[in-house]
DSSP file (Angstrom, degrees, kcal/mol; ACC not computed):
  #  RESIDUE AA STRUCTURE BP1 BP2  ACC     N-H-->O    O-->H-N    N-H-->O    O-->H-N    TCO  KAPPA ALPHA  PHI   PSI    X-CA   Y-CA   Z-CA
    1    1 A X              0   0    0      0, 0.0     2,-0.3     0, 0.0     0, 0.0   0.000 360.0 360.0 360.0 136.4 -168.4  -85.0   13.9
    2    2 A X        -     0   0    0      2,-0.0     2,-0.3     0, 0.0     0, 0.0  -0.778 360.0-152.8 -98.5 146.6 -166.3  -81.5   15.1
    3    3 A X        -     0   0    0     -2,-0.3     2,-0.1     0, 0.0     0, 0.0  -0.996  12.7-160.1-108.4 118.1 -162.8  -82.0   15.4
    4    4 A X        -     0   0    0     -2,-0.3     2,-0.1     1,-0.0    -2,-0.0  -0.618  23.5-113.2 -91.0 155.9 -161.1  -79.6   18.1
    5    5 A X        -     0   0    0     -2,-0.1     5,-0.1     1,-0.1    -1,-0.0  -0.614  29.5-133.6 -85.9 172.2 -157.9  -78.8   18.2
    6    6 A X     >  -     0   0    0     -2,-0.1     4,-0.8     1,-0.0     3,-0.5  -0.293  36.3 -92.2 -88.5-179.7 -155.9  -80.1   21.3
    7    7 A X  H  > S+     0   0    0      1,-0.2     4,-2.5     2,-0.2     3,-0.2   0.802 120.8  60.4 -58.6 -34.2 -153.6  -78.0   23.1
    8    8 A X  H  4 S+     0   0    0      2,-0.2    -1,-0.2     1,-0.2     4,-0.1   0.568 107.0  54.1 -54.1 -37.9 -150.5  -78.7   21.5
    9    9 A X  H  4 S+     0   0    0     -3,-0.5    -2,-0.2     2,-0.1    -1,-0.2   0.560 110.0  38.5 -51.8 -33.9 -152.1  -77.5   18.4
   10   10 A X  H >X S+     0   0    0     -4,-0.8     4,-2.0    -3,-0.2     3,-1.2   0.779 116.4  54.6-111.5 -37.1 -153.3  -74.3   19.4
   11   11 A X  H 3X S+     0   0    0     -4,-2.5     4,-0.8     1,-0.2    -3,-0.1   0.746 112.7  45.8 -26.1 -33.5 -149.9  -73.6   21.6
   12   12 A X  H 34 S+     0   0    0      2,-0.2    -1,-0.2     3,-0.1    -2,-0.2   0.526 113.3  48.9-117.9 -13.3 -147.8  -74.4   18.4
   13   13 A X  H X> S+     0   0    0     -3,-1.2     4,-2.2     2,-0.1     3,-1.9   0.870 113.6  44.6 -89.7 -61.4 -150.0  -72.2   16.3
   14   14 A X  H 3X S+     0   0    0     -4,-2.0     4,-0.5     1,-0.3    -2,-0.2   0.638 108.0  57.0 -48.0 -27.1 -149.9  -69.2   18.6
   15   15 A X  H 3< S+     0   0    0     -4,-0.8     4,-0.5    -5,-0.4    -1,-0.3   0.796 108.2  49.4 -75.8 -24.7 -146.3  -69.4   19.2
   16   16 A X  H X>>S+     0   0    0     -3,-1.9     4,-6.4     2,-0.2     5,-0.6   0.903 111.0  48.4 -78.4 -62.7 -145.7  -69.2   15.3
   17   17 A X  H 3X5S+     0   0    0     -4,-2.2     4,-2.4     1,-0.2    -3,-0.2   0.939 111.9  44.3 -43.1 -48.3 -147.8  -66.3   14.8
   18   18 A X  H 3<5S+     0   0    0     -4,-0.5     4,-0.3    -5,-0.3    -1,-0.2   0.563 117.7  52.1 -96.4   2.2 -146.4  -64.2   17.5
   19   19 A X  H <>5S+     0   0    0     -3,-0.5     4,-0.5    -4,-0.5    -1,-0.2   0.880 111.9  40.0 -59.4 -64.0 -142.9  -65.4   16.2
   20   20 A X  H ><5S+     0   0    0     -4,-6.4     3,-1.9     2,-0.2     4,-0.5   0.947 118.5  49.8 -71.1 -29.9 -143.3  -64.5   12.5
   21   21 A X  G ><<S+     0   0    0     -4,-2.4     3,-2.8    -5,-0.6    -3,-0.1   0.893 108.8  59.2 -58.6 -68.7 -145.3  -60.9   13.7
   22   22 A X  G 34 S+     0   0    0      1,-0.3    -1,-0.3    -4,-0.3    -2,-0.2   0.600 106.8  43.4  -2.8 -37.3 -142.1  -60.5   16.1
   23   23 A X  G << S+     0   0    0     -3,-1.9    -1,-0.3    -4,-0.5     2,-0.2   0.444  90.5  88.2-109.9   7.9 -139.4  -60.5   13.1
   24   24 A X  S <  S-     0   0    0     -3,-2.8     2,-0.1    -4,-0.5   104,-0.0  -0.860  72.2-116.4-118.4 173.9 -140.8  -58.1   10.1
   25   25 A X        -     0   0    0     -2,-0.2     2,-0.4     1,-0.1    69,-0.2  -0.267  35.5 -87.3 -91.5 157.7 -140.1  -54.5    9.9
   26   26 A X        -     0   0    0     67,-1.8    70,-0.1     1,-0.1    -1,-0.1  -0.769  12.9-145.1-117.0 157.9 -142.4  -51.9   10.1
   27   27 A X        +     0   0    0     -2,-0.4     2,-0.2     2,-0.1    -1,-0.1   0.131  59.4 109.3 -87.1  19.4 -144.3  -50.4    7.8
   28   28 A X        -     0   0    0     65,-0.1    -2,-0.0     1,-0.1     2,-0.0  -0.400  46.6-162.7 -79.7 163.2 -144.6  -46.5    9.0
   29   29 A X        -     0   0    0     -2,-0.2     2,-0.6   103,-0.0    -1,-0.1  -0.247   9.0-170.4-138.9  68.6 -142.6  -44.4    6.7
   30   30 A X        -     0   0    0    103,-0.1     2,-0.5     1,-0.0    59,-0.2  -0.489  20.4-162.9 -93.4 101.0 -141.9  -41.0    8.2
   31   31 A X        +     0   0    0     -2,-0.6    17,-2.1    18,-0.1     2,-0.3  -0.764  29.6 102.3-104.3 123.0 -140.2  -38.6    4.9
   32   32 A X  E     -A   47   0A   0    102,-1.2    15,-0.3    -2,-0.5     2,-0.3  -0.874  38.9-144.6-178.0 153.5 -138.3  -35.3    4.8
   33   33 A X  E     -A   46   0A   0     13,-4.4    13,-1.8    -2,-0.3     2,-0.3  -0.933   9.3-170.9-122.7 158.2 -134.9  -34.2    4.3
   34   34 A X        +     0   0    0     -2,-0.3    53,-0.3    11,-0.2     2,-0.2  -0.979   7.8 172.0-124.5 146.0 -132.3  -31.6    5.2
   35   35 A X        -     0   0    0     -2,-0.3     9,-1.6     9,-0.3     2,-0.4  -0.569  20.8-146.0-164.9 150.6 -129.1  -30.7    4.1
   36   36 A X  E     -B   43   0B   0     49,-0.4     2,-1.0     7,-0.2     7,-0.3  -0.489  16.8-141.9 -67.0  93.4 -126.4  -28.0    4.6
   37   37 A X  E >>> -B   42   0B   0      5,-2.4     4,-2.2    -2,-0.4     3,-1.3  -0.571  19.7-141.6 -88.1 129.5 -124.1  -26.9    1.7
   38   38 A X  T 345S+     0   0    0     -2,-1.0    -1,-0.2     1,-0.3    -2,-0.0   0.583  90.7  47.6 -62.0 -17.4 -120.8  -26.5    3.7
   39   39 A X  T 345S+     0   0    0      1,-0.1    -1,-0.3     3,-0.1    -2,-0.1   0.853 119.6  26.3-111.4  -6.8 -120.0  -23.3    1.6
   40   40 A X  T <45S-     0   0    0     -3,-1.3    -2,-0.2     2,-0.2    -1,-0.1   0.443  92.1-136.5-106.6  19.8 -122.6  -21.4    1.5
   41   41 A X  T  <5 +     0   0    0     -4,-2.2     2,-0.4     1,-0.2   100,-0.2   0.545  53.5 128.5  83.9   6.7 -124.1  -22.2    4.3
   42   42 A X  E   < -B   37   0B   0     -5,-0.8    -5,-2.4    -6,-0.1     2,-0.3  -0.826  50.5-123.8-116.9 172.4 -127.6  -22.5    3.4
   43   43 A X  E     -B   36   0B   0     -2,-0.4     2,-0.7    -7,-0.3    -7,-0.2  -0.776  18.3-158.2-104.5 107.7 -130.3  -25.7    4.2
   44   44 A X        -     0   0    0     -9,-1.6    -9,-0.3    -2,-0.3     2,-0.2  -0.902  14.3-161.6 -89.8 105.2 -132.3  -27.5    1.4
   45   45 A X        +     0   0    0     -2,-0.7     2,-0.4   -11,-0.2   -11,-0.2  -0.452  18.6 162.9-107.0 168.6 -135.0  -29.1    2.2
   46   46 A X  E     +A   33   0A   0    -13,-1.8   -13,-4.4    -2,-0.2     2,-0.3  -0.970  31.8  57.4-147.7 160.9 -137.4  -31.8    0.8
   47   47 A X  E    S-A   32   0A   0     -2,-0.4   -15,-0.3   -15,-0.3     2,-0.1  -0.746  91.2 -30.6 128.3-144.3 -140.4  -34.4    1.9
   48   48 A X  S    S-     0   0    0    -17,-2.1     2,-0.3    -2,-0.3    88,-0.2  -0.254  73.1-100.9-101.9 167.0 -143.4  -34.0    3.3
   49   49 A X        -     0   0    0     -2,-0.1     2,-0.4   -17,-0.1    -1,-0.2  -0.542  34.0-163.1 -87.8 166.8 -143.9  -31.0    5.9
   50   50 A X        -     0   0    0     -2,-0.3    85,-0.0    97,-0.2     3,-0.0  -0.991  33.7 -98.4-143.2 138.4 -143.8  -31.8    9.8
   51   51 A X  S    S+     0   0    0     -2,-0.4     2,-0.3     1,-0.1    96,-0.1  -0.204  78.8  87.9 -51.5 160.2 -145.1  -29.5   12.4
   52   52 A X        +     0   0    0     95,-0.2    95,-0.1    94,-0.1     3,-0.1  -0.958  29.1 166.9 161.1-151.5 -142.0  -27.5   14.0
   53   53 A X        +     0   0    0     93,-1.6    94,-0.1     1,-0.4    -1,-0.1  -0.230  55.6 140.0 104.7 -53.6 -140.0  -24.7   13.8
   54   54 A X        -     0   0    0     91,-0.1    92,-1.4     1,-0.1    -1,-0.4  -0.165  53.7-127.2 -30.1 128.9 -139.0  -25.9   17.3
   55   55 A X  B     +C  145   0C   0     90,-0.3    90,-0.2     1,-0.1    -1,-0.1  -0.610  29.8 177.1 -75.6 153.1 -135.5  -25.5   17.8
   56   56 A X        -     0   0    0     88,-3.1     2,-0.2    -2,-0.3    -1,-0.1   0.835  57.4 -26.0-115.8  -6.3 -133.4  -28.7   19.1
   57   57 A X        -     0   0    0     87,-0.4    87,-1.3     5,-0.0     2,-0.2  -0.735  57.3-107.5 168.5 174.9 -129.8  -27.9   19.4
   58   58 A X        -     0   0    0     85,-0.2    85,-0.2    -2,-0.2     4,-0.1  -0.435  35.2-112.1 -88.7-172.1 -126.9  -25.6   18.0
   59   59 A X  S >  S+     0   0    0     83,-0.3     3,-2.6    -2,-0.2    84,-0.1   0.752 115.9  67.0 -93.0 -46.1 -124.2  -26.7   15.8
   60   60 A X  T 3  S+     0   0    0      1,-0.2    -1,-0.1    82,-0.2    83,-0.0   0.772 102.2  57.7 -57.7 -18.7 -121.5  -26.3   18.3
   61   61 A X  T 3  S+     0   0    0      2,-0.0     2,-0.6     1,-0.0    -1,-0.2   0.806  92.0  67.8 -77.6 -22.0 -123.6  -29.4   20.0
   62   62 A X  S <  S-     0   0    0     -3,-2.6     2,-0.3    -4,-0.1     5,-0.1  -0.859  83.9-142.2-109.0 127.6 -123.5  -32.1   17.1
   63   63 A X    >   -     0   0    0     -2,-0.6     3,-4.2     1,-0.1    16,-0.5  -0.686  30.4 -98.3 -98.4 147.2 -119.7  -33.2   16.8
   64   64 A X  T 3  S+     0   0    0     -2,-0.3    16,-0.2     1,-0.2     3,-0.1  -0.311 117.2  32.0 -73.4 152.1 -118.6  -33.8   13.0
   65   65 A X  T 3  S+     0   0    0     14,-0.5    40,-1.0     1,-0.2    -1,-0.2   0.372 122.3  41.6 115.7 -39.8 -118.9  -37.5   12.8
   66   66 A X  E <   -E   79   0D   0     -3,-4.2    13,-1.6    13,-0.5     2,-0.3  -0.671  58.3-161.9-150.0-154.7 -121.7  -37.9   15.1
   67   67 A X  E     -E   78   0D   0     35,-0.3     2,-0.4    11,-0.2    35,-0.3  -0.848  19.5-100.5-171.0-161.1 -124.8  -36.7   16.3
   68   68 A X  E     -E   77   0D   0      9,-3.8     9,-3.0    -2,-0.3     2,-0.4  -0.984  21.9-138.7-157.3 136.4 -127.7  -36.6   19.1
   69   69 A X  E     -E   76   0D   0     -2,-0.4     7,-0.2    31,-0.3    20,-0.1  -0.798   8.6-155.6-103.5 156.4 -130.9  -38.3   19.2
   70   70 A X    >   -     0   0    0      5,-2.6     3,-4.7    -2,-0.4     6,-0.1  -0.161  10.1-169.4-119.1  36.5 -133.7  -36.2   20.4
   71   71 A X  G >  S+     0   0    0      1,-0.3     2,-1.5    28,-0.2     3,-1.4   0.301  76.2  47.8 -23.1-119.1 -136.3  -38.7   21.8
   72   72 A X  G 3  S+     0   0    0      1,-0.4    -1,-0.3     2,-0.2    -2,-0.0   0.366 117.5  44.3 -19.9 -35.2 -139.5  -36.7   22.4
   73   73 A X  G <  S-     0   0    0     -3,-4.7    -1,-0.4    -2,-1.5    -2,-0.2   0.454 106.3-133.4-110.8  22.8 -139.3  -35.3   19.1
   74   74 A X  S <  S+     0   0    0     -3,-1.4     2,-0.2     1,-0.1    -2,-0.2   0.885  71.1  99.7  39.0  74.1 -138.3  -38.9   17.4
   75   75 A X        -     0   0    0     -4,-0.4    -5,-2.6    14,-0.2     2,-0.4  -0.921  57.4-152.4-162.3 178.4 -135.2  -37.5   15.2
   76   76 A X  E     -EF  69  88D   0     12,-2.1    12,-3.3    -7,-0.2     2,-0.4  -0.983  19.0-139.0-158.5 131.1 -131.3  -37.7   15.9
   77   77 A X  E     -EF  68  87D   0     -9,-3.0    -9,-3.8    -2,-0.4     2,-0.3  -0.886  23.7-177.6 -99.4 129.9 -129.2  -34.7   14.2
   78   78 A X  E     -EF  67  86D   0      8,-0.9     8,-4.6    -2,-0.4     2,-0.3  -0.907  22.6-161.6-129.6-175.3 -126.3  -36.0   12.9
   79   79 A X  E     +E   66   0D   0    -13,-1.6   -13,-0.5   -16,-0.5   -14,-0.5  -0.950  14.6 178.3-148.0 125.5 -123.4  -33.7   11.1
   80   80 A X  E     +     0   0D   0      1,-0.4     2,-0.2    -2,-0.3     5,-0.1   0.265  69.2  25.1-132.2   4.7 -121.4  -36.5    9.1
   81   81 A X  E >  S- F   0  84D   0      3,-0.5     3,-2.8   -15,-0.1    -1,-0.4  -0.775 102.9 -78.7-151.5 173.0 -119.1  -33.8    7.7
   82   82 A X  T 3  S+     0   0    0      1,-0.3     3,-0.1    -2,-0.2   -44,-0.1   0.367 122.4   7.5 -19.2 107.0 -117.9  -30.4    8.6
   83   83 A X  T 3  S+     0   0    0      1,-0.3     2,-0.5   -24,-0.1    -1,-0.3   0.274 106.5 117.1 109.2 -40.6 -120.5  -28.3    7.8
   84   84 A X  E <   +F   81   0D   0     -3,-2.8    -3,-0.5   -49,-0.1     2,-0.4  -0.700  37.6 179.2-108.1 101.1 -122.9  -31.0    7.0
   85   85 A X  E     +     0   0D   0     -2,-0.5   -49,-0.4    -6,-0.2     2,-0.4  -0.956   1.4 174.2-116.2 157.2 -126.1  -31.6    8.9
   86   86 A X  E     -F   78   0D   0     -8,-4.6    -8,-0.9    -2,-0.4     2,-0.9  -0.928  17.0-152.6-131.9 144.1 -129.1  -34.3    8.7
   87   87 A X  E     +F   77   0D   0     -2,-0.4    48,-5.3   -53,-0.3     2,-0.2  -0.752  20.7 160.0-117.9 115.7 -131.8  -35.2   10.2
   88   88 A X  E     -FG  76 134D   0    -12,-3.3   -12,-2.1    -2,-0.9    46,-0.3  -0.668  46.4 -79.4-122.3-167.3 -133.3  -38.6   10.2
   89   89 A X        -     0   0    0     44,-2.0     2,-0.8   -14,-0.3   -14,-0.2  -0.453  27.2-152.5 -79.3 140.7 -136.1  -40.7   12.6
   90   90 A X        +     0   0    0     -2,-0.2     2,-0.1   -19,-0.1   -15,-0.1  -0.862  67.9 104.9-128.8  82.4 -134.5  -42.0   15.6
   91   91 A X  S    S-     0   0    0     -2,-0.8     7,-0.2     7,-0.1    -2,-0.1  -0.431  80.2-115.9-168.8 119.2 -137.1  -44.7   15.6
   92   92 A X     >  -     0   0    0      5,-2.2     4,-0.9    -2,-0.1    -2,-0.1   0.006  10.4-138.3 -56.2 135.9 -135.6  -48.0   14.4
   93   93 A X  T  4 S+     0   0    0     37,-0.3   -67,-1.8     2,-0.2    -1,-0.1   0.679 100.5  51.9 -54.5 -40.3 -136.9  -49.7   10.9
   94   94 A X  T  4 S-     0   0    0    -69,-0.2    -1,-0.1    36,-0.1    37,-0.0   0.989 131.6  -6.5 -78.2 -59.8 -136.9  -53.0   12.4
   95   95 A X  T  4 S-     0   0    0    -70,-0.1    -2,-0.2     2,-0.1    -1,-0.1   0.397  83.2-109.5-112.6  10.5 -138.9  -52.6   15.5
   96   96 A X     <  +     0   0    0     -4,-0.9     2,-0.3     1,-0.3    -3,-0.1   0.719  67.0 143.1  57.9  35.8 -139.7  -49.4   16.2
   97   97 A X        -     0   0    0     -5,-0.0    -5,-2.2    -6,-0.0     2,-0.4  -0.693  55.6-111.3 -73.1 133.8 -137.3  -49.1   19.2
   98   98 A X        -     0   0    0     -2,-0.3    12,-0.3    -7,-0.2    13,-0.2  -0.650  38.7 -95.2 -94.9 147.0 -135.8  -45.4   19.3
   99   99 A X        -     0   0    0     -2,-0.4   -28,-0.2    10,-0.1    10,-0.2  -0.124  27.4-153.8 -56.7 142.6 -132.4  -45.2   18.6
  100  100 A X        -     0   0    0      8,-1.4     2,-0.3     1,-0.3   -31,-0.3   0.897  61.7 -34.5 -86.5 -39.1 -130.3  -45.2   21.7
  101  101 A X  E     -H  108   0E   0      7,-1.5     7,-1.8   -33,-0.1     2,-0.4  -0.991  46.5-119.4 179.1 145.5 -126.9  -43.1   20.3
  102  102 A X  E     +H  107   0E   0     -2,-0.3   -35,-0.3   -35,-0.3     2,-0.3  -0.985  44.5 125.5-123.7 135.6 -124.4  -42.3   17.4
  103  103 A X        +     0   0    0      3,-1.0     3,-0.5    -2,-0.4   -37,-0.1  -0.939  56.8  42.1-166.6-175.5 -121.2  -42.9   17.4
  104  104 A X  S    S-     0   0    0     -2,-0.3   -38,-0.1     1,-0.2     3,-0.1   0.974 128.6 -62.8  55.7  43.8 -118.5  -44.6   15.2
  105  105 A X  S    S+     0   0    0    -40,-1.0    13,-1.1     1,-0.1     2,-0.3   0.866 119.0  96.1  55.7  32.9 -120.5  -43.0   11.8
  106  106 A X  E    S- I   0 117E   0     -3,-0.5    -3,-1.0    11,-0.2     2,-0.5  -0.978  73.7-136.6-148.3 156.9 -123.7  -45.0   12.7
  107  107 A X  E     -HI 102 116E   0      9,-3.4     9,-1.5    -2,-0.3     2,-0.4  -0.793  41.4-149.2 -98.2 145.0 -127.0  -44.0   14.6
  108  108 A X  E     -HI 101 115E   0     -7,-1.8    -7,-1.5    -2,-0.5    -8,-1.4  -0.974  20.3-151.3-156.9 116.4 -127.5  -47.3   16.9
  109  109 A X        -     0   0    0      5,-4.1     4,-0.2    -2,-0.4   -10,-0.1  -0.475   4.7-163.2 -87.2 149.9 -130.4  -48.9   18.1
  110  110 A X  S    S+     0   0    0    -12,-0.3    -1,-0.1    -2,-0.2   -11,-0.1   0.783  81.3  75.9-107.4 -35.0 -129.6  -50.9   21.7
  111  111 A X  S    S-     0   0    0      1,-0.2    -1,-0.1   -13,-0.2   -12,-0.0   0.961 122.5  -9.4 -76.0 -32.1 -132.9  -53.0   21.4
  112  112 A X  S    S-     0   0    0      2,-0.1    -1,-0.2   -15,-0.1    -2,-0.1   0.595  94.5 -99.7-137.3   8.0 -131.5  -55.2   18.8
  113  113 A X        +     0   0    0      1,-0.2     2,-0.2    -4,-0.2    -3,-0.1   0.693  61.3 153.0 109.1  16.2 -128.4  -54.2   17.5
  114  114 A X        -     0   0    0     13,-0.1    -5,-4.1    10,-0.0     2,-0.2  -0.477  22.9-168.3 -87.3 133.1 -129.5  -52.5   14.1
  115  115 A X  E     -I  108   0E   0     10,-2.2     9,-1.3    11,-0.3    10,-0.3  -0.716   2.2-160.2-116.0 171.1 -126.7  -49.6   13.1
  116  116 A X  E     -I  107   0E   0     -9,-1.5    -9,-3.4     7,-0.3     5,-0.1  -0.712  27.9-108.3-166.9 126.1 -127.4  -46.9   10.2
  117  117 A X  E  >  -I  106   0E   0      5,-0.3     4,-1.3   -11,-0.3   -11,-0.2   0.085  19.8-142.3 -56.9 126.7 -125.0  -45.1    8.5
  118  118 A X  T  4 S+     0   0    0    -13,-1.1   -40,-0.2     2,-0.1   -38,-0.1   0.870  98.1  65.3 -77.0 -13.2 -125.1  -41.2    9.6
  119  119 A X  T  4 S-     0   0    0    -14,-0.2    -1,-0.1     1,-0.2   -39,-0.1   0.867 130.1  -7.4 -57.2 -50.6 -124.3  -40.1    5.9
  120  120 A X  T  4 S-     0   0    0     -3,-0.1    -1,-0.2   -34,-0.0    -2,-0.1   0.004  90.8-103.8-164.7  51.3 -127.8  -41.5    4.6
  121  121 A X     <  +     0   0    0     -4,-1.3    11,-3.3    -5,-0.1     2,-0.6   0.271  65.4 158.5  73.6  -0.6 -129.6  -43.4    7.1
  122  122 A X        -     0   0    0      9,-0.3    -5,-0.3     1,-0.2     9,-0.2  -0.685  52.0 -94.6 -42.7  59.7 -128.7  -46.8    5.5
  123  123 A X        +     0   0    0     -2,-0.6    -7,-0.3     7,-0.4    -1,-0.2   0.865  49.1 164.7  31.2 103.0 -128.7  -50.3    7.2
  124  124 A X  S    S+     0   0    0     -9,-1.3     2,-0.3     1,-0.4    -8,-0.1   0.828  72.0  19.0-104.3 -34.3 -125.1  -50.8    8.3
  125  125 A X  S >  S-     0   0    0    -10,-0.3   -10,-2.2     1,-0.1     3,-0.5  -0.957  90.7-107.5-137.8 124.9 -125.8  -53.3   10.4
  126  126 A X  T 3  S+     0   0    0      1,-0.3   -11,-0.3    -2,-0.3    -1,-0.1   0.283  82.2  68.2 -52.5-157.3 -129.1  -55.9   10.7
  127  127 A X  T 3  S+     0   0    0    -13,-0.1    -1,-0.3  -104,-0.1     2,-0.1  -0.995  95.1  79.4 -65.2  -0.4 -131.2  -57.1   11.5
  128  128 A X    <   -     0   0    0     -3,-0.5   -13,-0.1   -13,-0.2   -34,-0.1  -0.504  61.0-163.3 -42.6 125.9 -133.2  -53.7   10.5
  129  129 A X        +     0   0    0    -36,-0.1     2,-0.3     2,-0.1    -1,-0.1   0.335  64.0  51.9 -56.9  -9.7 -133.9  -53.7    6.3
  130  130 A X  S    S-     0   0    0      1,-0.1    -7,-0.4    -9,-0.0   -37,-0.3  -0.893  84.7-114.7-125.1 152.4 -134.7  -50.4    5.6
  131  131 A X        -     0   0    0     -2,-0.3     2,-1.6    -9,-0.2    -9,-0.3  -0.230  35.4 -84.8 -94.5-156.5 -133.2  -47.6    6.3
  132  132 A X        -     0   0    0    -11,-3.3   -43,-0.2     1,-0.1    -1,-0.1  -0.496  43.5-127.2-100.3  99.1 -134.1  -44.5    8.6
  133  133 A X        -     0   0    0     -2,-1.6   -44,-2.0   -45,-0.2   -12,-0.1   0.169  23.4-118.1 -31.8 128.5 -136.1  -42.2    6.8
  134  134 A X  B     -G   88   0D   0    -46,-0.3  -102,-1.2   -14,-0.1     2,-0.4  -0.288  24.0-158.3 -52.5 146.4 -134.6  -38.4    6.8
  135  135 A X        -     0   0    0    -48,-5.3   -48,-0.3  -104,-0.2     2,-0.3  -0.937  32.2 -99.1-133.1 162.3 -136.9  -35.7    8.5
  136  136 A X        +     0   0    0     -2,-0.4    11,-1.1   -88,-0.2     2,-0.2  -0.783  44.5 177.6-108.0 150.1 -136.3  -32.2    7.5
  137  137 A X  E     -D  146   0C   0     -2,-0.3     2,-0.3     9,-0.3     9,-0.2  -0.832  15.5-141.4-154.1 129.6 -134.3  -30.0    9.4
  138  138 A X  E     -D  145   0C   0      7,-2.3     7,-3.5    -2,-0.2     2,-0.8  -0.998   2.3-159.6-115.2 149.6 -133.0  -26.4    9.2
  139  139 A X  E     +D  144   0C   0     -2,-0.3     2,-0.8     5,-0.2     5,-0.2  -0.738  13.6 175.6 -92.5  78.2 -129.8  -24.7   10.1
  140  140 A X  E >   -D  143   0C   0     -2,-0.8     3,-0.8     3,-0.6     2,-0.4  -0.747  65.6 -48.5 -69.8  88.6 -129.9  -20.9   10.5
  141  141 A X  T 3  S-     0   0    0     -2,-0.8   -83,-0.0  -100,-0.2  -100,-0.0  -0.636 126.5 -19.1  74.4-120.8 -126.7  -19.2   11.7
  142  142 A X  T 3  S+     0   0    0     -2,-0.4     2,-0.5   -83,-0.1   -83,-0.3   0.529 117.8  98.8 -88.4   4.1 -125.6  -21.4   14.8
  143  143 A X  E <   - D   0 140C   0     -3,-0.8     2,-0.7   -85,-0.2    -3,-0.6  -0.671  52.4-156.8-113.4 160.6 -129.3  -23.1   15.5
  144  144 A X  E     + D   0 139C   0    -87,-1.3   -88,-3.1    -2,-0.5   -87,-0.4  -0.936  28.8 167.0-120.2  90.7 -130.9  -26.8   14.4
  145  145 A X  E     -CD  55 138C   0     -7,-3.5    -7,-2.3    -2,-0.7   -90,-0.3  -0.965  39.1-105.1-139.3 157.1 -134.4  -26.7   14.4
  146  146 A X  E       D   0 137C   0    -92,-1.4   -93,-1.6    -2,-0.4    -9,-0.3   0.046 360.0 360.0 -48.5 141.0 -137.4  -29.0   13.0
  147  147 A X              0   0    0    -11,-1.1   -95,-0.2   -96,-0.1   -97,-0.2   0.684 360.0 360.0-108.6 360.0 -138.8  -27.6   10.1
């Protein structure tokens, strides 16, 4: 004798599933770093290489504090102090929403309310767990560009 399940059974399974997929973080990991020492001016960089070169900005664009996300080219410059730029992924750890905006010292994602520190990409606020991986970035004179 087969036992099928009824409907109530496979409803109640399929809601669970597409629940638990819903809530975990994802697992891309996109790595590189930049940063600017504010007295001599020059850009260290680290991780993996990224296609580039492209510029995205000046300096005179990223206000100390804050930053700009750069959708098309998934990273958000921020300059968290004088002198001091970064680059990390403006595409959110939790759900892979891109970050909407920085201000108030955190890069902030709108789809579910996940902040991240502009200093080093940290979880400031959930529900995201990880933080936002750095992408390397260099600063030559006045210009921002992928490296």
């Amino acid at each position: 004798m087969t036992i099928r399940p009824n409907r109530r059974t496979i409803l109640l399974a399929t809601g669970a599933a597409a629940l638990v997929a819903g809530c975990g973080d994802s697992g891309d990991d996109d790595s590189g770093s930049a940063t600017t020492d504010r007295t001599t001016g020059t850009t260290e960089t680290s991780g993996a290489p990224e296609a580039g070169g492209e510029e995205l900005t000046t300096t005179d664009a990223i206000p100390v504090g804050g930053g700009k996300v750069f959708k098309d080219q998934e990273v958000v410059v921020v300059q968290p102090e004088d002198g001091e730029f970064k680059g990390f992924s403006a595409i959110c750890t939790h759900q892979r929403c891109t970050v909407a905006d920085v201000s108030d010292g955190t890069i902030n994602c709108s789809c579910h309310g996940s902040r991240f520190s502009i200093t080093d990409g940290a979880v400031a606020n959930p529900p995201a767990t990880r933080p936002l991986p750095e992408k390397k970035i260099t600063v030559e004179g006045n210009s921002i560009r992928l490296a």
